[in-house]
N, C-alpha and C positions, 0 to 999 in steps of 0.2 A: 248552702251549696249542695247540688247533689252528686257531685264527684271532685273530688278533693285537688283533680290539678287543671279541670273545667272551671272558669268564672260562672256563677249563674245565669248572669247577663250575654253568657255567649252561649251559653245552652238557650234561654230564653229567645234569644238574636238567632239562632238556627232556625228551630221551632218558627217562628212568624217566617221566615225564609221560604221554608217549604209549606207554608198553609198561603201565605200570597202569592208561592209561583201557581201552584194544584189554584187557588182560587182566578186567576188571570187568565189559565190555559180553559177553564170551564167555562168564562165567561166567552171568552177568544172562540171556543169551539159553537159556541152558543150560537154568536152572531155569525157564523160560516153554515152553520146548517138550517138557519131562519134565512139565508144567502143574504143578509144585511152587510155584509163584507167580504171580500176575497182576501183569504191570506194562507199563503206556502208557506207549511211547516218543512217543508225540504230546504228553504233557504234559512240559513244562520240567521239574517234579519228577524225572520218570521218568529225567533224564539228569544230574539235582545230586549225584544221590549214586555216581556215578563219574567227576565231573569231583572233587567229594571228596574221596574216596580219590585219587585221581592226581595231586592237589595234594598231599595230604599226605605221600604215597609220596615224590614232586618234592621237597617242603621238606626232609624228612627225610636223602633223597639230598644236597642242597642243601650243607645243615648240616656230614652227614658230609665230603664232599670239603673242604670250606674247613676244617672240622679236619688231615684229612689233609695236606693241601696247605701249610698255617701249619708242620705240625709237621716236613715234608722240607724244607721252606727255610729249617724255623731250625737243622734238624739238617745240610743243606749247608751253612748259613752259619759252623755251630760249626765245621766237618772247614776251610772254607778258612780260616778264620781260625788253626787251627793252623799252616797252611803257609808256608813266604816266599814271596816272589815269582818264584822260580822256578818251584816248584811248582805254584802257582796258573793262569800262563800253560801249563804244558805240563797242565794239569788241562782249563783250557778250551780247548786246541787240539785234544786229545784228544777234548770234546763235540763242537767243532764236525765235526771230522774223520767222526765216527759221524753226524753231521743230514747232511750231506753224503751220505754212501757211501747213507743211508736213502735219499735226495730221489732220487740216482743210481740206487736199484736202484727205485722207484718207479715213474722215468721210462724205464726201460727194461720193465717192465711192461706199463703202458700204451700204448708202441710196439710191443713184441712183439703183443698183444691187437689193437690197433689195425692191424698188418699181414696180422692171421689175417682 
């Protein structure tokens, strides 16, 4: 997750939200300045049907990750449950060791950036 009271699936489900409306409204403009179509962005209509599609694009994304996401933490849950309790602790020291070394090189990042 990349914020702790965010689902990732809803950060993900944004994210395609706003890259299908921006991708609808280009195509939309597209076909209005090759004049293949007439269509008034002054009228509410004229902007329903790619907020729409961007929802439906959003739900769709939606859907998919929380499948995804159900099916890696019931298939994490099968792998520790094989383990004893050794394993398990040097499994998650291991995680946390890599969130670390990530936050670590992260932060050196954005100091390096921030020095330039």
């Amino acid at each position: 997750m990349t914020n702790s009271n965010i689902p990732d699936f809803l950060i993900r489900a944004a994210k395609t939200f706003v890259q299908a409306f921006i991708a609808v409204i280009i195509a939309n403009i597209t076909l209005i300045m090759n004049h293949m179509v007439s269509w008034d962005f002054s009228d509410w209509k004229g902007w329903l049907a790619p907020i729409l599609i961007a929802a439906l694009a959003a739900g769709i994304s939606a859907v998919w990750n929380l499948i995804v996401e159900h099916i890696n933490s019931k298939h994490q849950a099968e792998i520790l449950s094989q383990l004893d309790e050794e394993q398990v602790a040097k499994v998650l020291s291991e995680m946390l060791l890599k969130k670390e070394s990530k936050e670590e090189t992260i932060t050196e990042e954005i100091t390096d950036n921030h020095e330039e």
